[in-house]
VEXBA-28782 format. One line per field, with one value per residue (C-alpha): residue in one letter; x, y, z. Coordinates in steps of 0.2 Angstrom, whole numbers, m for minus. Layout:
BEGIN
residuo <- [a_...]
u <- [X_...]
v <- [Y_...]
w <- [Z_...]
END
This chain:
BEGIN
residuo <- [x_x_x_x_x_x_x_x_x_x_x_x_x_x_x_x_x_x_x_x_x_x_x_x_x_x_x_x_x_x_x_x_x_x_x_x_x_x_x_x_x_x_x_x_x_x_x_x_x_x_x_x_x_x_x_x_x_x_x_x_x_x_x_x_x_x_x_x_x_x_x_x_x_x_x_x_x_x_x_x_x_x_x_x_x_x_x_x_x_x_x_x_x_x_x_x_x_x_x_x_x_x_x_x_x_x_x_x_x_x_x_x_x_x_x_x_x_x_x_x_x_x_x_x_x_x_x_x_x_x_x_x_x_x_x_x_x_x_x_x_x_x_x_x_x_x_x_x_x_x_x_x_x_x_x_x_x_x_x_x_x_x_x_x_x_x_x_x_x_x_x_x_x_x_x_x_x_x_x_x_x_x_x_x_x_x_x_x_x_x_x_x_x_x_x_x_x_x_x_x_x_x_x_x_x_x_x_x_x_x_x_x_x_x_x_x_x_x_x_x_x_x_x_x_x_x_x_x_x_x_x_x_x_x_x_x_x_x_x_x_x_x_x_x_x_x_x_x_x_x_x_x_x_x_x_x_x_x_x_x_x_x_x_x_x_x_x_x_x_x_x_x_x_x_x_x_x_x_x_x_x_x_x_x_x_x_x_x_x_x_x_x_x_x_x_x_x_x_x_x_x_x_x_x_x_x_x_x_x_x_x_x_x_x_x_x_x_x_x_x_x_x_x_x_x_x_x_x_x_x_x_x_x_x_x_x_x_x_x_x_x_x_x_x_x_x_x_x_x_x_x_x_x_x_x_x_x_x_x_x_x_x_x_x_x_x_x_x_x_x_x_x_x_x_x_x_x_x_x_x_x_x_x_x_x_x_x_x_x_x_x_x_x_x_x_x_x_x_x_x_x_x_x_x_x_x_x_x_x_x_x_x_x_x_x_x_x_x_x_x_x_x_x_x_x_x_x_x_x_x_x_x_x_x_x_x_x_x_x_x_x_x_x_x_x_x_x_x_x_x_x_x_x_x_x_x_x_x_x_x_x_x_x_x_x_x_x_x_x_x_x_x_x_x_x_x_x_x_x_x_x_x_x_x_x_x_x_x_x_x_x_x_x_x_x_x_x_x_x_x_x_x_x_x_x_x_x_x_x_x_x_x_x_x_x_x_x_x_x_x_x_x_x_x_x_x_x_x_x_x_x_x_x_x_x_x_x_x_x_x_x_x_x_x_x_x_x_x_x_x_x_x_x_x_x_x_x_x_x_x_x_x_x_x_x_x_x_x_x_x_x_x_x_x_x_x_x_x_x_x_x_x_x_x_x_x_x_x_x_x_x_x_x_x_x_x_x_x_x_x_x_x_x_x_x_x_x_x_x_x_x_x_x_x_x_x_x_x_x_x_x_x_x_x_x_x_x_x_x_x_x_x_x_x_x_x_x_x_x_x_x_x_x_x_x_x_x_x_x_x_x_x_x_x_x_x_x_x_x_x_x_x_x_x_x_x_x_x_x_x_x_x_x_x_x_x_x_x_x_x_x_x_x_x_x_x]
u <- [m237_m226_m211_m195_m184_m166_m157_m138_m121_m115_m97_m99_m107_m94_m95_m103_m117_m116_m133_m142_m150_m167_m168_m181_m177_m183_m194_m180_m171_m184_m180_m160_m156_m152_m144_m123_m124_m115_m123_m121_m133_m136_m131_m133_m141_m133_m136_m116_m118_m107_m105_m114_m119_m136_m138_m155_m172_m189_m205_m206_m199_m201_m196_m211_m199_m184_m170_m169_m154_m146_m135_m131_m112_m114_m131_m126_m119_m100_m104_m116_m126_m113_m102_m115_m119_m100_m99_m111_m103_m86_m97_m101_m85_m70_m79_m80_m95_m104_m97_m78_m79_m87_m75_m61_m67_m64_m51_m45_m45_m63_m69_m83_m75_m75_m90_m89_m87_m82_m68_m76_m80_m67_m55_m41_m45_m26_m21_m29_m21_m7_m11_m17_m1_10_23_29_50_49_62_67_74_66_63_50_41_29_15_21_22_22_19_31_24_21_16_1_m2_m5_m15_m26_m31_m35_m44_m62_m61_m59_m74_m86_m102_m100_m85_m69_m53_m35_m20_m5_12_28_44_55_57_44_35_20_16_15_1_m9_m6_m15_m28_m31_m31_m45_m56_m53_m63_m75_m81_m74_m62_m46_m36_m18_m13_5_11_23_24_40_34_21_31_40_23_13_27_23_4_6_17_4_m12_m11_m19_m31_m21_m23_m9_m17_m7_m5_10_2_m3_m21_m26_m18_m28_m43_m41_m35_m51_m65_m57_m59_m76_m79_m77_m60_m49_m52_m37_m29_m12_m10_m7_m20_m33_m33_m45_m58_m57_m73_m73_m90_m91_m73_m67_m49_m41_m22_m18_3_14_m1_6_11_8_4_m12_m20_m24_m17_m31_m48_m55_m45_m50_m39_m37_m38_m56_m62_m58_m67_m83_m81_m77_m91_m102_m97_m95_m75_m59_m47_m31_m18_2_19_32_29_8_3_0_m18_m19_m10_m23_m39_m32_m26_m44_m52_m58_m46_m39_m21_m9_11_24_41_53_60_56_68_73_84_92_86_101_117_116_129_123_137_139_143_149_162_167_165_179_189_188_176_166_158_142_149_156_175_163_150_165_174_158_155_172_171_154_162_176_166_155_140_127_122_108_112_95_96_77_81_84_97_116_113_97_104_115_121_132_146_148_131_122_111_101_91_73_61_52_34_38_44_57_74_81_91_106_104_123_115_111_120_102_94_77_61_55_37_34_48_57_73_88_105_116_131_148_147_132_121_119_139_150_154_160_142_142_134_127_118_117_105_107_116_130_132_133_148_157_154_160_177_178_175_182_173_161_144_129_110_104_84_77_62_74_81_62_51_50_39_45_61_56_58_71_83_78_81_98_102_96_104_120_126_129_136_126_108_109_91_77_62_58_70_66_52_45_61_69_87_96_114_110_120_123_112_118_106_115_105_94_88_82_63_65_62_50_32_25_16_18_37_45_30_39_58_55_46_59_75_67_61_76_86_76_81_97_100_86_97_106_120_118_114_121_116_123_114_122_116_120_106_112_103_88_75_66_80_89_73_70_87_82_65_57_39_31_40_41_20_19_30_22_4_8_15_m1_m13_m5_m6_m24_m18_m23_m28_m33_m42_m49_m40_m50_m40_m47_m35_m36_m24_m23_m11_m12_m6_m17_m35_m30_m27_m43_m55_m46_m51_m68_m68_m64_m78_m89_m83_m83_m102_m106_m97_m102_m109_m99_m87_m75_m70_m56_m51_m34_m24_m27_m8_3_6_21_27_18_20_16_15_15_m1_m2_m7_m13_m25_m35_m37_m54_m48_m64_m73_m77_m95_m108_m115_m96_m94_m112_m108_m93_m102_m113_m96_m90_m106_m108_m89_m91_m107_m96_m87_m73_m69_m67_m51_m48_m47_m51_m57_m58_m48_m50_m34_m32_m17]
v <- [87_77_86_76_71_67_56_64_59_76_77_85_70_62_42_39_50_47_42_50_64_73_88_93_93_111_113_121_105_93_81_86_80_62_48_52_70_82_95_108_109_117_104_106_122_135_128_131_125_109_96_80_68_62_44_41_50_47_57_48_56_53_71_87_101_98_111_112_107_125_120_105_108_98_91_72_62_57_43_27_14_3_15_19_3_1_15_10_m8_2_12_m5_m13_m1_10_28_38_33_52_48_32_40_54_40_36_53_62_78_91_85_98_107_122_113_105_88_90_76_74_80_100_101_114_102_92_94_89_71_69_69_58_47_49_46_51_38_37_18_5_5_m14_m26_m38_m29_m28_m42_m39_m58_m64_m81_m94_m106_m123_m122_m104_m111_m123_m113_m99_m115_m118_m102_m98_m108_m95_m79_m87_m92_m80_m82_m72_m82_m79_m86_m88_m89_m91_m90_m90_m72_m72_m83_m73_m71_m54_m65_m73_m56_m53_m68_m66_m46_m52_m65_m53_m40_m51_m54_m38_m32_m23_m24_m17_m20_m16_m14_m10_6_21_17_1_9_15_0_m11_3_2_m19_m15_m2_m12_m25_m15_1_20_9_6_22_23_30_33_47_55_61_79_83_89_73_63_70_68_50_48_55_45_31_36_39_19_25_16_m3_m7_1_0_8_8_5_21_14_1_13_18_20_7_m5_m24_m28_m46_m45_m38_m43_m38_m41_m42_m45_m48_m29_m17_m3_m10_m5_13_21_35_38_29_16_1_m14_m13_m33_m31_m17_m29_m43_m31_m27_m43_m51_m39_m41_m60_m55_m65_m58_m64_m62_m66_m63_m76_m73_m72_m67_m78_m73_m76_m94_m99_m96_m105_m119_m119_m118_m104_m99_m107_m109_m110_m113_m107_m116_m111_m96_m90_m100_m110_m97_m104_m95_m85_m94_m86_m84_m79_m69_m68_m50_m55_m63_m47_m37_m50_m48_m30_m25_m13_m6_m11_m20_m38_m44_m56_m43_m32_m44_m48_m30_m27_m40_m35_m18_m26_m36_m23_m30_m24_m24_m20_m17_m15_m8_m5_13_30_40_39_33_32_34_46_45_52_42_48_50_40_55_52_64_61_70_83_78_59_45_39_44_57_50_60_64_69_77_93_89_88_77_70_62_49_51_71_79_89_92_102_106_92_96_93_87_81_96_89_84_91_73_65_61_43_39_22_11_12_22_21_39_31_14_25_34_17_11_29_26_7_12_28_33_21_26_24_27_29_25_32_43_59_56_51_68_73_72_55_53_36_32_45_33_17_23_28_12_1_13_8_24_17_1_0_3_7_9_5_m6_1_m9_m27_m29_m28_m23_m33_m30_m42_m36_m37_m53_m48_m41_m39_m35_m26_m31_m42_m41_m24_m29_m44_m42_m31_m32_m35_m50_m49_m48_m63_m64_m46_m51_m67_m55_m45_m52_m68_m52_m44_m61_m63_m45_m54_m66_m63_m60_m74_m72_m84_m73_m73_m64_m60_m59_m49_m54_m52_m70_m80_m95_m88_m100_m86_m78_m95_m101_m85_m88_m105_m96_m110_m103_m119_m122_m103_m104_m121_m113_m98_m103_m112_m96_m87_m102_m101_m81_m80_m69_m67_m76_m87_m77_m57_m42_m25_m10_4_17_36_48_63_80_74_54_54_59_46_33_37_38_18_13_19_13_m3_m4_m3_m15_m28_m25_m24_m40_m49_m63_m67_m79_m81_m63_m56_m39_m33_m18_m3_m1_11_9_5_20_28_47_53_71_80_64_49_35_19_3_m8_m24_m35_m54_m60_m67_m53_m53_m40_m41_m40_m23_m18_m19_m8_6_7_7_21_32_30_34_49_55_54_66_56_58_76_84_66_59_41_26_7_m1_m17_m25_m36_m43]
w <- [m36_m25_m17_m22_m6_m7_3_5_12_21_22_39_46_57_58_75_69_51_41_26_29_20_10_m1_m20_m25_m42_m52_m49_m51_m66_m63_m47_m48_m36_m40_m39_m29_m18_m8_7_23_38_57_69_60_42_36_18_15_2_m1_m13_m17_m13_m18_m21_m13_m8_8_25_44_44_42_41_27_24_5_m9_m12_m27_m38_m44_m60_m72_m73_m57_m53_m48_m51_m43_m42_m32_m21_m15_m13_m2_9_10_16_28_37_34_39_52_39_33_18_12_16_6_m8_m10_m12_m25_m33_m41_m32_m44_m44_m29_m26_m37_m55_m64_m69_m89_m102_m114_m128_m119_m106_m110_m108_m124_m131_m113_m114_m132_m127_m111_m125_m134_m118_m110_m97_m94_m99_m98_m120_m117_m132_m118_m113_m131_m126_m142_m149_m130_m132_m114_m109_m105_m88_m88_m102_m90_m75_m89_m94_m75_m73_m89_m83_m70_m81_m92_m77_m74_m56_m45_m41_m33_m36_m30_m40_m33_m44_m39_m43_m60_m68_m79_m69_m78_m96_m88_m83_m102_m107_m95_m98_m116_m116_m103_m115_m130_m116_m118_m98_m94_m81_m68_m63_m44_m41_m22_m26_m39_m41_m52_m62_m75_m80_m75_m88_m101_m100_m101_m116_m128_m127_m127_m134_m128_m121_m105_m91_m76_m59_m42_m30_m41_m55_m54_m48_m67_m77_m62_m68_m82_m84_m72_m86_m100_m87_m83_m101_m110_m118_m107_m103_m94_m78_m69_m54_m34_m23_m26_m44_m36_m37_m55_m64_m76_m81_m84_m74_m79_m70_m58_m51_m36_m40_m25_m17_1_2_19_6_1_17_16_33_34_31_26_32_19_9_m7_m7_0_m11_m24_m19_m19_m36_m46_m36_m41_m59_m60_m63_m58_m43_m45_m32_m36_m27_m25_m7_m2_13_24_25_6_7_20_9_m5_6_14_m2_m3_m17_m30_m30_m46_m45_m56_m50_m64_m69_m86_m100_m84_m78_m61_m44_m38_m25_m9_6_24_30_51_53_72_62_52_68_77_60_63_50_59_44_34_20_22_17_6_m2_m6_m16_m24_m28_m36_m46_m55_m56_m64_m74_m80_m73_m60_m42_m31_m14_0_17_24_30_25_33_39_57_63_82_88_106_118_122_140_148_135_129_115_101_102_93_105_95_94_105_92_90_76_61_55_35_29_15_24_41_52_63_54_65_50_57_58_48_62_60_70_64_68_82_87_107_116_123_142_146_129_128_109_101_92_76_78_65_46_35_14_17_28_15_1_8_12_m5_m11_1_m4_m23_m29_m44_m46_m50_m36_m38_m20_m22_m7_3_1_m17_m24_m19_m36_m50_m62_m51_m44_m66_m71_m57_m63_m80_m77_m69_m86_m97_m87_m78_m64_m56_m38_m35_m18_m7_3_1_m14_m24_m16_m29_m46_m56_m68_m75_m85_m79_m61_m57_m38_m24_m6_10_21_38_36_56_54_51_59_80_81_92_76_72_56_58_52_36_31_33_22_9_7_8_m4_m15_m17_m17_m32_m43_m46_m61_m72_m88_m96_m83_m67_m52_m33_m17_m2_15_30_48_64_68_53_62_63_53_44_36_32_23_14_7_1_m6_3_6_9_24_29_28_39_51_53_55_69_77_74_79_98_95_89_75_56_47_59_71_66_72_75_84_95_92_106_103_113_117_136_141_157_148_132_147_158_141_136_153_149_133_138_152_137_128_141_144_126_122_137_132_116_121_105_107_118_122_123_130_131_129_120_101_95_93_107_103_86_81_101_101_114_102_114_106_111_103_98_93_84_70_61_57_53_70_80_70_73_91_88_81_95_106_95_97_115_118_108_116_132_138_139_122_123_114_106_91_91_76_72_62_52_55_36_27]
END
């Protein structure tokens, strides 16, 4: 009888020398080990038992001696063929090993110390009624009852383009760009309806937590207990189990932040990528993949529809569906032909000649007073946290910096410390500066510091601050936005998580309080994000039967990308800004991949990028569309006691570029160069 081999992806197995490795299936396991399953194996000289997952089954090696399976944690797979050749497709494509993209895809509570069971004998049966039942804190407005959603003319007509390309057998990809307000979530509805009675199923991606509930609410009025909500909030044990009922057939719809990408559903017709233009699609660790991309794999594995939507694409996005590769849908009018909101750019050199050295205008705090007399509401956005997110001496000019990170402290009234936004630590907040006992200054403007101006400037009115602090608990990111549709308070005061996705019909009037914050930055992508978000928040306001108005506070008001995100002219925004990156060789135009070396010590990360470097240049001597920038320190050059410098590969990203990459990777890690380092690629996407 022929001895079984499986082929396993160990999660011990580090990228650079990351492939499947053999073990012998013994005979007690014969007929039950299978491709999907998890097992534990022994890995490396001293055969330490680790996890893996079987990613096929042969009886062929090119090794004589195997090491055997010692345990098989379930009797059916996790996962199936489909996620494994999806996993090996992320393996090539974002630089991780087959294991780490695997594991993604799994819940959790799903370790190594539970068996996989089904619904029908976990223990936790009443705990997945009641899932069934829901429990979401959901906006109780009848505007968004949408089971008799009816289209409006031009949102039919943009569902009627689309349709052929829900209907096709092969994969397709759209665009569709509508203005803040137009009703681009009827649309999904329609669509998910007719894939739905295709026999497929659907997911919903939306870019914060913070919009599930209301986006789930949406989703559940129209379909029912067959809609699931996955994110990174729930608890590990309600993630598991939304994940079984998934894997299960007894949900067909899905709504959730970018992890929810991965969920195991069959036979995917849709998926909408909303807000699609969103930094938080791209998954910061390992493995470091797009959720945009992932979704690409899967609707062309399954002949499905990716639909992208935001009133403000990325410019990526806009130049695939100008290039054809897309197809691109327009909706120009707000839903019942609402008008877009009246804005004023306010100079806030002006107010400080006048004066007004504070963070509210003379103009936004007539407008606020008289919504609050009106009994109407505003949303006011300041994209950061904190009082002041500098504090200085006013002598000698000494600053707080954090001791692991080079970036300044930010002073949190809340509990009178000095915060580092990038590793947490904190010190008690004092009187006089620590190096001369000169009178410290508090410079800059955090939500903390806006909300007690409005507090000064409006006694007794009530403010929601929305923000990184106030939203660490469980259901607080709904229990706020609740409070704020139920009326209990006048101003929604807070960071980006209120620029997008929200829809209340008293909002008449929202104010950015500096809209230059995200704007002169090294980052390329700094004017694409400053048009997002003040055009997106511009856009919260007005959406009821009430006209809507905004206010923009800036210390550049000529500046061309904050004067057209005003307008919520994207058209001329994009034809702008593509002819910045063209001269830049930036996305989308050219392809980005970062080298990324961090270390404890500056000189060794510097002398192993030199090296790193060298290899590069030989390995890509010959290929003259690529160039090689840096290495130079990260923007924020010190994270977490870490030296963090890049370098930069401007290419065509191709299987065979990223080929030559890995063999970089592997030879700098064989080196001892890259001793004490940590070090990885990065796919630098959308």
């Amino acid at each position: 009888m022929e001895q079984s081999i499986a082929r396993v992806a160990v999660s011990s197995a580090v990228y650079h020398i990351d492939k499947p490795f053999d073990y012998l299936v013994p005979d007690e396991m014969a007929g039950v080990a299978a491709a999907g399953m998890r097992v534990l194996v022994p890995f490396g000289r001293g055969s330490k038992i680790v996890e893996g997952i079987i990613l096929s089954l042969t009886d062929k090696s090119g090794f004589k001696e195997l090491k055997a399976i010692s345990s098989l944690p379930d009797d059916k797979p996790v996962l199936d063929e489909d996620s494994l050749k999806l996993a090996l497709w992320m393996s090539d494509r974002f630089f991780c090993s087959v294991y780490d993209a695997l594991r993604a895809m799994l819940p959790t509570k799903l370790d190594f110390k539970n068996k996989l069971v089904t619904s029908r004998d976990d223990s936790q049966a009443d705990s997945l009624d009641s899932l069934n039942a829901g429990s979401l804190d959901a906006p109780q407005a009848s505007s968004f009852l949408l089971r008799d959603l009816e289209l409006t003319t031009e949102q039919s007509t943009v569902f009627d383009e689309i349709l052929p390309l829900l209907e096709s057998d092969s994969p397709k990809a759209a665009l569709l760009c509508g203005v803040t307000g137009s009703g681009k979530t009827h649309v999904y509805i329609k669509l998910i309806e007719k894939a739905l009675a295709l026999g497929k199923t659907a997911i919903v991606l939306v870019p914060e937590i913070g919009l599930t509930p209301q986006t789930a609410f949406i989703f559940e009025s129209h379909f029912g207990d067959t809609v699931a909500v996955l994110h990174s909030a729930l608890g590990d044990k309600e993630r598991y189990l939304r994940w079984l009922q998934i894997r299960e057939g007894k949900i067909n719809v899905v709504v959730g932040t970018r992890s929810a990408v991965f969920a195991p559903l069959k036979n995917i017709g849709l998926i909408v990528i909303d807000e699609e233009q969103e930094h938080t699609y791209k998954s910061e660790g390992t493995p470091r993949y797009h959720a945009h991309l992932i979704a690409k794999y899967r609707v062309t594995s399954s002949s499905g529809l990716l639909l992208l939507a935001s009133a403000t694409p990325s410019i990526d996005s806009m130049y695939m569906a100008l290039s054809g590769k897309y197809s691109l849908h327009r909706l120009e009018k707000r839903f019942n032909d609402m008008m877009l909101p009246s804005v004023i750019i306010v100079d806030m050199k002006k107010e400080l000649k006048a004066g007004n050295g504070g963070s509210i205008s003379l103009l936004l705090r007539d407008e606020l007073s008289k919504n609050i007399n009106s009994g109407e509401q505003s949303i006011l956005f300041i994209n950061r946290r904190g009082a002041s997110p500098v504090v200085a001496c006013g002598e000698c000019g000494y600053t707080f910096k954090c001791r692991n990170c080079s970036v300044s402290m930010t002073y949190h009234t809340s509990n009178k410390r000095l915060l580092c936004h990038y590793c947490g630590y904190s010190i008690a907040a004092v009187s006089e500066c620590p190096q001369c006992q000169g009178k410290l200054k508090y410079i800059g403007a955090g939500t903390q510091k806006v909300e007690s101006e409005l507090s000064d400037l409006f006694p007794g009115v009530s403010i929601i601050r929305m923000d990184g602090d106030t939203t660490t608990k469980k259901d607080s990111h709904s229990r706020l936005l609740s409070g704020f549709r139920n009326n209990e308070a006048h101003i929604l005061l807070g960071t980006q998580m209120v620029t997008k996705g929200l829809d209340f019909e008293n909002v008449t009037l929202v104010g950015v309080i500096s809209a230059d914050l995200s704007l002169y930055t090294s980052d390329y992508r700094a004017n694409e994000r400053t048009f997002s978000l003040i055009t997106q928040v511009v856009g919260r306001s007005g959406r009821g039967e009430k006209p809507g108005r905004a206010v923009i506070q800036s210390y550049t008001p000529q500046n061309k990308v904050i004067s057209l995100a005003s307008k919520q002219d994207f058209d001329t925004f994009y034809n702008n800004e593509i002819e910045i990156r063209k001269i830049l060789k930036c996305p989308p135009v050219r392809d980005l991949i970062s080298l990324t070396v961090t270390g404890k010590e500056e000189s060794n990360v510097i002398s192993s990028c030199d090296y790193l470097m060298r290899l590069l240049k030989v390995t890509f001597n010959n290929e003259t569309a690529t160039h090689l920038l840096g290495p130079a320190p990260a923007n924020v050059s010190k994270v977490m006691s870490k030296y963090v410098y890049k370098i930069l590969v401007v290419c065509k990203n191709t299987k065979s570029i990223r080929a030559k990459i890995k063999q970089v990777i592997s030879e700098f890690a064989l080196s001892k160069k890259s001793r004490g380092l940590t070090f990885y690629a990065d796919i630098d996407v959308g």
